[in-house]
N, C-alpha and C positions, 0 to 999 in steps of 0.2 A: 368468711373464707371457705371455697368448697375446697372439704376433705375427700382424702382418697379412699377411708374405710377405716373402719374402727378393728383394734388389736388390743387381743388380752396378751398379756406377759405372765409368766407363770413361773418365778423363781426364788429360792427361796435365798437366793447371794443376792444382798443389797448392790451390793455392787455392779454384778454384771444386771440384774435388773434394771437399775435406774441407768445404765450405759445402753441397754436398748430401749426405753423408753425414749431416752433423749435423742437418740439415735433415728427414731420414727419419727416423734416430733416435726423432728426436719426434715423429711421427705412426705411431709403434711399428710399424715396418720393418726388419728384420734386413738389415745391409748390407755387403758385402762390397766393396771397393773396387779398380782395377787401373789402373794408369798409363801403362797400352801395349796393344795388338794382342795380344802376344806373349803377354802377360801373361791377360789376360781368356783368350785359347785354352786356359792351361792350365786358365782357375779353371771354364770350363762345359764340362770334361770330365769335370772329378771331383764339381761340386757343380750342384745342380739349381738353377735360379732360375725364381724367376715373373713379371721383368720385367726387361731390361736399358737403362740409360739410357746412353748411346754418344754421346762425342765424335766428331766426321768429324775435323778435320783435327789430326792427333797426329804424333809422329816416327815413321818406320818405316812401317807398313803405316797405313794409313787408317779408319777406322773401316766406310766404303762396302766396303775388300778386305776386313777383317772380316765384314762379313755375306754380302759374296760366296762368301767360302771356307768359308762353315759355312751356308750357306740351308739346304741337305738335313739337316743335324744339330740345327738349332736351330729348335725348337717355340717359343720363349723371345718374347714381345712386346718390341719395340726402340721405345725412344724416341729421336732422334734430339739432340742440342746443335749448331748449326750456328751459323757467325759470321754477323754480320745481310745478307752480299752474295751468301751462298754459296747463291742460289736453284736454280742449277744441283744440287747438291751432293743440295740439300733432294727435288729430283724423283726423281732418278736413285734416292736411297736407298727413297723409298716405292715406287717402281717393282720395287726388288727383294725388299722384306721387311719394310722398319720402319714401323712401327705410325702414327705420330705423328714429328713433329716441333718443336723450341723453338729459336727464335734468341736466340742470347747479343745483348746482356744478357739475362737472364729475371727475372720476378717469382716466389720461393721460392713462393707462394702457388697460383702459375698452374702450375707445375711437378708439385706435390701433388695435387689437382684432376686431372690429366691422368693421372697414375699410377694414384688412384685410380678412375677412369669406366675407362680398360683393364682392368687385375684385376678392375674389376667382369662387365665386358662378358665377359670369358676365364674368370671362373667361372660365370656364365650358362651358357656356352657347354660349356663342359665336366659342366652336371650332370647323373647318370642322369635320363631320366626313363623308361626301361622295366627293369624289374626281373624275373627270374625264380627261383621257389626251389620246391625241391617241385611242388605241383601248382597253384602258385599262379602267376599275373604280373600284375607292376602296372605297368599303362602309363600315364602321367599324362598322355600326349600326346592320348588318344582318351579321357581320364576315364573308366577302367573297372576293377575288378579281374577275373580271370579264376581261379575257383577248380572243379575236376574239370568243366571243360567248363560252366561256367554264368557267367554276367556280371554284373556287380555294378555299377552307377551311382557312381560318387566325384564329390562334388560341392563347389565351391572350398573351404569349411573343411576337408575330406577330402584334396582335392588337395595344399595348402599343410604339412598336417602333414605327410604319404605323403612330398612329395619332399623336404623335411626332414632325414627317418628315413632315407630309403633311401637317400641321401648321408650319412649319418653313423652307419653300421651299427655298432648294440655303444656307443654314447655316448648318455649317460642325460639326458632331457632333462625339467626340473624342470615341472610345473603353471603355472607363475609364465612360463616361457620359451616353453612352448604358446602360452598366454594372450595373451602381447605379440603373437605371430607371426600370431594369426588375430582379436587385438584381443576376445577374450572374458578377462572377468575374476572369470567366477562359478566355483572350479573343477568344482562339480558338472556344470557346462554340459561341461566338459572332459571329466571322466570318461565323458559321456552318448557323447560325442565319439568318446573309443577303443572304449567299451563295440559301439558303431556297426560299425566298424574292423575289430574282431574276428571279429563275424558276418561280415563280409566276405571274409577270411582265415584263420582258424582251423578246423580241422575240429571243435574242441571249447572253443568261447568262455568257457565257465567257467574252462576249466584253461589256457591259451592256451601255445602255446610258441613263439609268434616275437614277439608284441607283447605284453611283459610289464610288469608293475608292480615299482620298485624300490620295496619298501615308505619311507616319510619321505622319497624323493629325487624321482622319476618316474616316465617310461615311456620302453623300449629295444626296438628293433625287433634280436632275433636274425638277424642271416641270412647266410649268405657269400657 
């Protein structure tokens, strides 16, 4: 089953801990859970996460000494759980690193929602959009491709495929999953599409070696 991203939980209330574990479960979230400071320090040395949701006030160190002592180490988006008075608590932590914040009580609903808009915003954020391989580069920033010193116009249905492919290099993408992404449903319009793509890229569009045809599956963009 593809997951949407792995999430540490940081609480030290069994309760509302395992209520948002189970919580993410179901909006198919890979979730790892920690009931302490201590604890979470081990688990994002050895396992990478895409979001961490952070209790402040816990036994032992704090959730705030938490992200004090790992700012420099942790790339990781913080959402914060603060009790409803803890305004002070609530500043000082965005001030240092965390993303967001929610005061207990919270709505399960409103909680999801806010996890999902950062991972969204953090994979935006994170995607190629200049690529280089051979004698090619494809910069989606300036809409251009660049092949032996000549320039090539990419224009949005071009753009939206390109950054795609070139964030998912080597992963076969069906006719059917083009289609949805640029909203055309005819596939021959598709095919006109890569056929396009190719001239752009390929020294020999016939035989292509980096934008290829799975024959009955798709098309994959070879590149390293």
């Amino acid at each position: 089953m593809n997951k949407f991203g792995h999430i540490l939980v940081v609480d030290d209330d069994d309760g509302i801990r395992n209520l948002v574990k189970q919580l993410l479960i179901q909006e198919n979230y890979i979730v790892t859970t920690s009931d302490c400071a201590e604890d979470a320090n081990n688990k994002i040395s050895n396992i990478k996460f895409d979001l961490i949701v952070l209790d402040v006030m816990m036994p032992g160190k704090s959730g705030l000494e938490f992200i004090s002592e790992n700012k420099n180490k942790i790339k990781t988006p913080i959402i914060l759980l603060t009790a409803k008075g803890e305004v002070n608590e609530r500043v000082i932590g965005l001030e240092i690193g965390a993303d967001d914040y929610l005061p207990k009580p919270f709505e399960p609903k409103e909680l999801t929602l806010r996890i999902k808009s950062i991972l969204h915003r953090t994979k935006r954020k994170n995607l190629k959009r200049v690529i280089e391989f051979e004698s090619v580069v494809i910069d989606i920033n300036r809409l251009f491709i660049t092949k032996d010193g000549k320039q090539y116009k990419i224009n949005n249905t071009e753009r939206i495929i390109l950054e795609k492919m070139i964030n998912t290099p080597g992963e076969i993408h069906s006719r059917e999953e083009i289609g949805k992404l640029i909203k055309i449903d005819k596939e021959r319009s598709i095919d006109v599409i890569i056929t396009r793509l190719r001239k752009k890229i390929e020294d020999d569009p016939k035989n292509p070696k980096y934008l290829q045809t799975i024959r009955g599956q798709g098309y994959v963009l070879w590149i390293k």
